[in-house]
N, C-alpha and C positions, 0 to 999 in steps of 0.2 A: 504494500500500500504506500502511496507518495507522500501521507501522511504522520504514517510511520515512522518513516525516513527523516520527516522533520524534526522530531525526538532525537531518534540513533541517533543523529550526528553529533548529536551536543553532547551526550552522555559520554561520561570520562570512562577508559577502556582499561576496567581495573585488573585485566592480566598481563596489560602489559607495562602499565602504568607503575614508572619507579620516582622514588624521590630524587633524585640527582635530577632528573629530564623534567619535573617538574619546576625546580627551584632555577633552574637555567630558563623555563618559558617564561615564569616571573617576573625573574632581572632581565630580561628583551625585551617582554611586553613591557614596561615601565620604562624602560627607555625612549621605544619607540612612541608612548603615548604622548612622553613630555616631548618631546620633537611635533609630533604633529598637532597637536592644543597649541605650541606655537606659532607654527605654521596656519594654522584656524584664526589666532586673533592678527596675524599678518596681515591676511587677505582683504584684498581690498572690496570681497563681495561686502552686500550689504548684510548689515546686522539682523538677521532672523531667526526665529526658530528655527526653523533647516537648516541655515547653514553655521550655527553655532550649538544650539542644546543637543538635536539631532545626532551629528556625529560624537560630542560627548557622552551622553548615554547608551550608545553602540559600543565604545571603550570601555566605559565602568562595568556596561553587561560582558563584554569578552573579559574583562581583567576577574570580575567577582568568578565565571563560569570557569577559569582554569584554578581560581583561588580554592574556591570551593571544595575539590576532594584530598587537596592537602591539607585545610583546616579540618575534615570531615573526617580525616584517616587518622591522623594523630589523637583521636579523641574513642576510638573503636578497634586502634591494632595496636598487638603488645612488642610494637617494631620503631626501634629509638629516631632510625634513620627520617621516619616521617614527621619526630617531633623535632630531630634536629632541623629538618627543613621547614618546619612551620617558623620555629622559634629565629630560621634564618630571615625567613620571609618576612613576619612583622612589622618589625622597624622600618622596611623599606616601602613596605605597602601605607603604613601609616602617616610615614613622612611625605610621600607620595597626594595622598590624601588631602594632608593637611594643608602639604602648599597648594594642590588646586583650591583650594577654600579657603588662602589668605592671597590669591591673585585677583589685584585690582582691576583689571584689564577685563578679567571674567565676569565679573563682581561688575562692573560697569555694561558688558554687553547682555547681562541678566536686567538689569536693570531697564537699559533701553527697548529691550522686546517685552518685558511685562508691561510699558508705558504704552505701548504700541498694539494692547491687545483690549479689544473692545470686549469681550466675551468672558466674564468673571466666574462661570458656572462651567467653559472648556477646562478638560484635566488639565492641558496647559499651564492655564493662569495658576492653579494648585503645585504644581514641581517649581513651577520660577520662585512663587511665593515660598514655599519650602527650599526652596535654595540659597537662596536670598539672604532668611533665617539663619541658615545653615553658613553661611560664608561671617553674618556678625556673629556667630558663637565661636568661629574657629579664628577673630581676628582681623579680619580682612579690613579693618580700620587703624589698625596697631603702629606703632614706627614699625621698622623695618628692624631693630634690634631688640623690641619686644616677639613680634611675628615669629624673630626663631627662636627665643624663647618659648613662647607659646609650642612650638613644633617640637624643641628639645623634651620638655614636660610631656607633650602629649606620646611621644616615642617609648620615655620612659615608663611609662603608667601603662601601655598598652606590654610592655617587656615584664612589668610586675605580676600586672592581672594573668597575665599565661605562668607564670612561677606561680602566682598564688594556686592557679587551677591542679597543674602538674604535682605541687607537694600533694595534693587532695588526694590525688588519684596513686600517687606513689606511696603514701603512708597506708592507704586504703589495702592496696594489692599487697604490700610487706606485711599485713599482720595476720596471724593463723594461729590455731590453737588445736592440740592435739589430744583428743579426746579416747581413754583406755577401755572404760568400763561404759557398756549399754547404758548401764543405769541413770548415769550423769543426762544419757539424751533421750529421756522418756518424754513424748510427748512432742519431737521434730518427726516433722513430716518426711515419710519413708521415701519420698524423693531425694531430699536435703541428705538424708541420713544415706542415700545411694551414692552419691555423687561423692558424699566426704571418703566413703568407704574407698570409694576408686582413685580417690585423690591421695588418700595415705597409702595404699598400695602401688600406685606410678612412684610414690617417695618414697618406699622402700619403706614405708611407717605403718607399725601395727594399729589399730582402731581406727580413731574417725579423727581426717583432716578436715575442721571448720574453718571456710573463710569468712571475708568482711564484707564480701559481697551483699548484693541486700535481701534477694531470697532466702540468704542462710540468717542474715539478722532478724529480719522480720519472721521469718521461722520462729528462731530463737527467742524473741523476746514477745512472740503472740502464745507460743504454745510450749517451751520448755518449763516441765515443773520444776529443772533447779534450779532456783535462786540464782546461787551460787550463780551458776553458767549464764541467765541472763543478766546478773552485775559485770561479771568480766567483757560480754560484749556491750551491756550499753558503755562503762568509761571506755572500748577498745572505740565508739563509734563515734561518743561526744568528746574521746579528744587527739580525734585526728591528726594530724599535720601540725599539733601542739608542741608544747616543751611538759605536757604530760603523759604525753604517748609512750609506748615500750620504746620506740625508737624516735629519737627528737631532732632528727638531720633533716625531715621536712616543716618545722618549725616556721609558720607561716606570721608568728606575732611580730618579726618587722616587715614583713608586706604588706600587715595589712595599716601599720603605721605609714610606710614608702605611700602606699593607695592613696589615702587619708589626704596626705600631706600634698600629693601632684596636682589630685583631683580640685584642695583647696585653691592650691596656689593657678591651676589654669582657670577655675570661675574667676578668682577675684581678677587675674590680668584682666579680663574682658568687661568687665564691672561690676560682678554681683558678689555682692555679700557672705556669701559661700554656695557648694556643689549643687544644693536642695535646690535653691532658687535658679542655677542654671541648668538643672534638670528640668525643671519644672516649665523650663521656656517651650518643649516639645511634650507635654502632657497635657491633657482636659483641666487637672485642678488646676486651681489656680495660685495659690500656695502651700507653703507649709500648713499654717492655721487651721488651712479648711481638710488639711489632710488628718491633723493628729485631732479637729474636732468630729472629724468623720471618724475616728478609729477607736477616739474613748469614748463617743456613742455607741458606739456598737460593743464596746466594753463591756458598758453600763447594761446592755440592755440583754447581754450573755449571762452576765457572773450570776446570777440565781440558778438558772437552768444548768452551767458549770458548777455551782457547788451544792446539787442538790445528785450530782454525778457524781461527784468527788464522796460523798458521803456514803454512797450505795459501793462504790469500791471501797473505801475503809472498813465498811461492814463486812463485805466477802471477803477482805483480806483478813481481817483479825490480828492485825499487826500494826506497826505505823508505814505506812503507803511511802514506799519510794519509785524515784523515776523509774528505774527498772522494772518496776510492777504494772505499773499503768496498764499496757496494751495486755498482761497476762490476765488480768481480773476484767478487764473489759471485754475479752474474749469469753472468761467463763462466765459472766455473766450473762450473755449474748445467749450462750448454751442452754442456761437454767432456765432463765425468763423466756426468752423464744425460742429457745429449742433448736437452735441452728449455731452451726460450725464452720470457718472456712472450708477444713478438710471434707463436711460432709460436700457443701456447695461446689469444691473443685472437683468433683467426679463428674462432673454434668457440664464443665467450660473447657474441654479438649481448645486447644489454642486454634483448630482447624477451623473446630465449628464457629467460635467465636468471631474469627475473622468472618468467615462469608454472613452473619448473622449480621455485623456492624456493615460489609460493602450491601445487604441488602433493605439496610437501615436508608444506605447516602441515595439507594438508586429508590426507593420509595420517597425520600421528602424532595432530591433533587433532579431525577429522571439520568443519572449516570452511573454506569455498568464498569465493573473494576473487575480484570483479568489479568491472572497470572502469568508472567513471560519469560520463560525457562530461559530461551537463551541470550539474556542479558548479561553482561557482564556485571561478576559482583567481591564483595572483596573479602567475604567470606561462605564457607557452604552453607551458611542457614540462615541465609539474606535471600531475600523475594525479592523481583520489578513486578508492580503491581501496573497496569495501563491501563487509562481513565478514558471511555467515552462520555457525547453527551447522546440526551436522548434521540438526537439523529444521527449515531453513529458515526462522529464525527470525533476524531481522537484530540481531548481535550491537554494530557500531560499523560504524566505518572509520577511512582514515586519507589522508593526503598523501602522494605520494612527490614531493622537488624533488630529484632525482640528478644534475644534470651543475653544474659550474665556472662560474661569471660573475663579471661584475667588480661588486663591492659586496657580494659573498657571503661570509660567513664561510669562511672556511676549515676543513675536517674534517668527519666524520659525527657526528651525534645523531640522535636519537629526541625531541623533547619533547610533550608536552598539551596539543591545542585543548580539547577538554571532557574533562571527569573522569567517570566512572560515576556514577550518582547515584538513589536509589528511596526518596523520604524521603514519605513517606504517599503513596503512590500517583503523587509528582509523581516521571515518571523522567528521569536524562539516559542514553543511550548512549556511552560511550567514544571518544573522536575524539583522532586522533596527527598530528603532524607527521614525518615520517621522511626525516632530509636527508643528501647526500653531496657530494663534489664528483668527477665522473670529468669522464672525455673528455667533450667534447660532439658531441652526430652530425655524420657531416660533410657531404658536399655530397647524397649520396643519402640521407639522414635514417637511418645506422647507426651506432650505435656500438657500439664491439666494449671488453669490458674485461677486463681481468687478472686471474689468479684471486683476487690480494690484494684486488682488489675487491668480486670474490665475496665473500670472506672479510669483509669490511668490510658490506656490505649484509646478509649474514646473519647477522652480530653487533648492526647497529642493526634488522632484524627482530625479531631476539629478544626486545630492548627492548619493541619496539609488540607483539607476543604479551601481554607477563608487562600492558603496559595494556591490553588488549582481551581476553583471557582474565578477568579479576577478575571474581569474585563476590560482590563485597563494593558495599554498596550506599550507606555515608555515605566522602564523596569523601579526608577527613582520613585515611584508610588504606583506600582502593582502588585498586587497578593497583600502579605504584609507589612510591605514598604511604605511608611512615608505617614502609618497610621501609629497614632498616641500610643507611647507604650501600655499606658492604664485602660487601652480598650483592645489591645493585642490579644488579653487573655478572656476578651467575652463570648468569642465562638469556639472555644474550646470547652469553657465551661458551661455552654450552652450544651454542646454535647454530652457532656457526664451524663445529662439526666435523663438519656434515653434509656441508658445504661439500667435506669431502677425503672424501666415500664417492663411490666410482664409480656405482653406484645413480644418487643422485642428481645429480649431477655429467652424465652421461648424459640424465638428463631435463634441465639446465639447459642443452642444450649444440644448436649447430646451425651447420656451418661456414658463414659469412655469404656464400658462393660456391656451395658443394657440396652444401650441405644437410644431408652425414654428421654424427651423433653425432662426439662426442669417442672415439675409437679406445682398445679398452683400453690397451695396449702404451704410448699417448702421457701416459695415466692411472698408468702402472705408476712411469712416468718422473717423474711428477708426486709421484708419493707418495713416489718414493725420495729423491725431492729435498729432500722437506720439513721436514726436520729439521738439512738443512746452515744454519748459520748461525744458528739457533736457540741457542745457547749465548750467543753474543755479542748476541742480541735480548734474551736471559735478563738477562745484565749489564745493558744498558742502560736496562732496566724499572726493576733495582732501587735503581739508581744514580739514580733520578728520583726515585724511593719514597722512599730512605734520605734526598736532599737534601729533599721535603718535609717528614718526618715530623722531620730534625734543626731546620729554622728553625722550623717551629712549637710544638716541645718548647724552647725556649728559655729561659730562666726573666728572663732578662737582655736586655730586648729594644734596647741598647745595642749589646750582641754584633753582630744581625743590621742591622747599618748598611751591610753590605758582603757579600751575600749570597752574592758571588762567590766569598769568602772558603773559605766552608763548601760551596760547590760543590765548589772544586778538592781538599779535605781527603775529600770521599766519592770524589771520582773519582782518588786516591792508594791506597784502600782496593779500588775496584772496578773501575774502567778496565781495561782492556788497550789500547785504541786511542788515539794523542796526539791531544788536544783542542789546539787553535790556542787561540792567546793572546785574540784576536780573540773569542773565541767566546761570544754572548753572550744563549746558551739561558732562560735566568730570564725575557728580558724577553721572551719570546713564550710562556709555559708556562703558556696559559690556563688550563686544565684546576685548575690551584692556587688562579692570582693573581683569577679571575675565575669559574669552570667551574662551582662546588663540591664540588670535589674537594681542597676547604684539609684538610692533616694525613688524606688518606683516596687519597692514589694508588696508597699498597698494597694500597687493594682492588682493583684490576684481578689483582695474584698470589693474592690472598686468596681470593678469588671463583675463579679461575683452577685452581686449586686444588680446590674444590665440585665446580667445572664438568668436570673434567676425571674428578674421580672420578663423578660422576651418570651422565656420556655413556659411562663402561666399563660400566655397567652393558646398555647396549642393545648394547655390543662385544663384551660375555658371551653376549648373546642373539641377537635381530634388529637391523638398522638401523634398520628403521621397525616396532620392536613396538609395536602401538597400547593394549594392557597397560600397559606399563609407560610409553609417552607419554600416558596416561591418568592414568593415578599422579603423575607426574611434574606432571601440570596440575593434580589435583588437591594434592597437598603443597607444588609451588611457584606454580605461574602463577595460580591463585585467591585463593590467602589475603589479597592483597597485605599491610597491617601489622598486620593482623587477630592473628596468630599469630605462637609466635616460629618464626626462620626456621630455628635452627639443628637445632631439636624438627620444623623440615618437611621439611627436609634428612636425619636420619635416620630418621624415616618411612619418605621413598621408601628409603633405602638399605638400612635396616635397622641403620647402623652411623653413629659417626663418622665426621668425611673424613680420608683417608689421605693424604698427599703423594705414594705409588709412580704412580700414577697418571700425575698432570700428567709427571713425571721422564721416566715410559715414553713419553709421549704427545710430549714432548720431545727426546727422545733422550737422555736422560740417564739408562739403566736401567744397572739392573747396582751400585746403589748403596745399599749396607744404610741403613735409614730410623730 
């Protein structure tokens, strides 16, 4: 098919693809880009869209499309050479970056083609405008000895944030713990308990090799009854890349000082007061204020329902309740009261069924067809190319799925962009995603069975690769999820979770890996009624992560945050219910901040949370799968990508503002005047 073709080409050719041949296209392409951007403001054509944004966004999309599977590979292979190529590439691509967005020359022909455009509602007028932006934050006003200033900082900070990620992921894979006697692991899931078995037998080691992975933690700290064993992994997991860890060489507490400190000092060159506020110039809120009164509202309106949770595990414990207990009493409780188990519910989510269950979730709300495509190239065996038609059988992208655990794999799910959308005179690219998790891995019969948190978690980084593979938007600087607020980036992801808890679908996701039966409503019933135990104390914990980012990056005094520990324990005095061990040394693995780009923006998971929760009542009011109003919904969200604003596509679909009753109810937290 000739459409096909328009895909293949672009997708990186991962058998043959080495790190030297990539790191060499890098230093050419940036070469030749800065040669011909000059060559562009030479000319003496006149000053257009065409003949100036056009060919630069044709570069930024070839330079991100080759970037891409080097940043992609060092984050998923336990092969140094990718990361030495990454960590070579950075610096270059950044400084690269930065000076296009401190050249005034640029900066001035942005200018005269947005003067020059009648039409405020063309995507056009939204990129220039965004760039614009984008050139006063990076300096493009500066002397000329500030400017490299501003570039030297921003180099450096981009060289931190990859040290900060790397120690995460290095202390992560260095810690193991060798388990003799059964007894110690009564109660981990005969998967976990298989894998360990095979992993101290490759080592030559008798009993059970547990790693740090998260299938083995979450194992461990949902369902092991010793104590003992879930203490050793919660400090092995809260302190990470610490100076508390077994091993303290990835020791992350002056990164995340270096962070702190780059970050201050590049807001304040450009003029704002600190990080929070020059974050805040490409987000919905509007400042700090309205962030941290959004966040102790929502505080206030949890901590009953969190401490009436907190009480019902102190009872089932019979002891005094520590961190490491949490998720085991919650679990048994789940048991007692509803009568349901993860282990019983993973017999019935075979990871197979699952998938086709969620691609016939997207082709009922959005009319498009997801097919598996053997011979793609991929960069390991238990990666799929998934390919996306629309309902006219017209190939709209695809994407990767890398779903299970290994050792050299980052830890957590994303979604990120092999290729961007792109139709700039006729030259197109199709949409290409990366969509990563880490669950069990199959065991000795090629099955793996997962949790519905899992579910929950694949349907949330789906959502992701929708809102890029949906777009309509054809210059790559604001299509998919380019160019939109980071505090609304996460509202079609968690718009998706909550398909997740409809029996419907749930039903299609489901097939006992034995039996063959559907998921049984009654088992479903149990499921839903459980779902909001614990939920309160999930509430706190959110916002207590929210409130410590959003307080050190609002900092004015970046002297203050030399001791970032400091201003942890000061939010978690305010929000907490559960003791935090002394020990505990959560900052120095909190990618998602120090490294993620989620610096001064982790309240948007509630922010967005919040959208997502009021959009999905709208199909609660109606149908689950109303294809109206999931029609609607693509069109005012998952097309515009930064095209439009998001808050004016948000009440489109709605008709209204977003409401807080919603999330609360969705919550368990009703019953709560708003």
């Amino acid at each position: 098919m000739k459409q096909s073709n328009n895909y293949q080409s672009t997708l990186p050719d991962f058998s043959s693809l080495t790190a030297e041949k990539a790191q060499s296209d890098i230093k050419c392409l940036v070469k030749k880009q800065r040669t011909a951007i000059d060559n562009l403001l030479a000319s003496s054509k006149k000053t257009t869209f065409a003949s100036i944004v056009n060919p630069i966004e044709e570069m930024q999309h070839e330079l991100s499309r080759i970037f891409s599977p080097i940043s992609h590979l060092q984050n998923v292979l336990d092969q140094p050479e990718w990361r030495n190529t990454f960590n070579s590439c950075l610096p270059l691509l950044t400084e690269y970056g930065t000076e296009l967005s401190q050249n005034t020359e640029l900066e001035k022909a942005y200018r005269t083609i947005i003067d020059n455009l009648d039409d405020q509602k063309d995507p056009k007028f939204s990129l220039l405008k965004q760039e614009l932006r984008n050139f006063a934050l990076n300096g493009v006003n500066l002397t000329k000895t500030k400017k490299q200033k501003f570039k030297d900082l921003k180099t450096r900070l981009s060289i931190a944030e990859a040290n900060f990620s790397q120690n995460v992921q290095d202390s992560t894979d260095a810690w193991s713990l060798n388990i003799e006697d059964i007894k110690e692991l009564k109660g981990i899931s005969k998967e976990i308990l298989e894998q360990a078995k095979n992993r101290g037998f490759k080592n030559k080691q008798s009993g059970w090799k547990l790693i740090l992975d998260y299938p083995t933690y979450h194992s461990v700290m949902t369902h092991a009854e010793s104590r003992s064993l879930r203490e050793k992994f919660y400090r092995a997991w809260s302190t990470r890349a610490s100076d508390q860890a077994e091993n303290t060489q990835w020791n992350n507490e002056e990164n995340i000082k270096t962070i702190l400190s780059l970050r201050h000092q590049l807001a304040h060159i450009v003029g704002y007061e600190n990080f929070a506020e020059y974050s805040l110039a490409k987000k919905m809120a509007n400042s700090t204020d309205e962030i941290t009164s959004f966040l102790d509202n929502l505080a206030i309106k949890t901590r009953s329902t969190a401490k009436r949770e907190l009480a019902m595990l102190e009872k089932a414990a019979k002891h005094n309740l520590e961190a490491w207990d949490t998720s085991y009493y919650l679990e048994k409780i789940k048991q007692k009261n509803y009568s349901i188990s993860d282990e019983e519910l993973k017999q019935y989510l075979p990871k197979e069924n699952v998938q086709k269950g969620m691609f016939k979730v997207a082709n009922r709300l959005y009319g498009v067809s997801l097919t598996k495509k053997p011979m793609v190239s991929v960069w390991h065996d238990s990666v799929e190319f998934i390919e996306v038609m629309d309902a006219q059988n017209q190939i709209i992208g695809g994407f990767y799925i890398d779903l299970f655990a290994r050792n050299g794999k980052r830890s957590g799910a994303w979604m990120d962009e092999c290729v961007i959308r792109k139709n700039i005179n006729g030259n197109k690219s199709l949409p290409i995603g990366y969509l990563v998790c880490n669950f069990t891995p199959p065991d000795k019969n090629g099955i793996s069975l997962l949790t519905h948190d899992d579910v929950v978690t694949w349907f949330h980084e789906f959502g992701h690769m929708l809102h890029h593979l949906l777009t309509k938007i054809d210059l790559p600087s604001i299509s998919g999820i380019n160019g939109v607020p980071w505090d609304a980036v996460e509202l079609p992801s968690q718009f998706m979770e909550n398909f997740a808890w409809n029996y419907e679908v749930l039903k299609d996701c489901s097939q006992h890996f034995e039996t063959g039966e559907s998921l049984p409503h009654d088992l479903f019933s149990k499921l839903q009624a459980s779902r909001n135990f614990g939920a309160g104390l999930a509430m706190l914990r959110q916002i207590e992560f929210a409130l410590y980012d959003i307080t050190i990056h609002a900092c004015d005094d970046i002297a203050k945050n030399n001791n970032t520990l400091d201003t942890l324990e000061l939010v978690r005095q305010k929000i907490t219910l559960i003791r935090t061990p002394q020990y505990n040394r959560f900052p120095m693995s909190f990618s998602h901040i120090f490294s993620g780009g989620y610096a001064a923006g982790y309240y948007s998971y509630k922010w967005a949370e919040v959208l997502a929760a009021d959009a999905f009542s709208a199909f609660e009011d109606s149908y689950i799968l109303n294809e109206e109003l999931a029609n609607k919904f693509k069109t005012e969200i998952l097309e515009i990508g930064g095209s439009k604003d998001i808050m004016q596509g948000f009440i489109n679909f709605r008709g209204r503002k977003p409401s807080l009753e919603p999330l609360l109810k969705q919550s368990g937290i009703a019953g709560i005047s708003i």
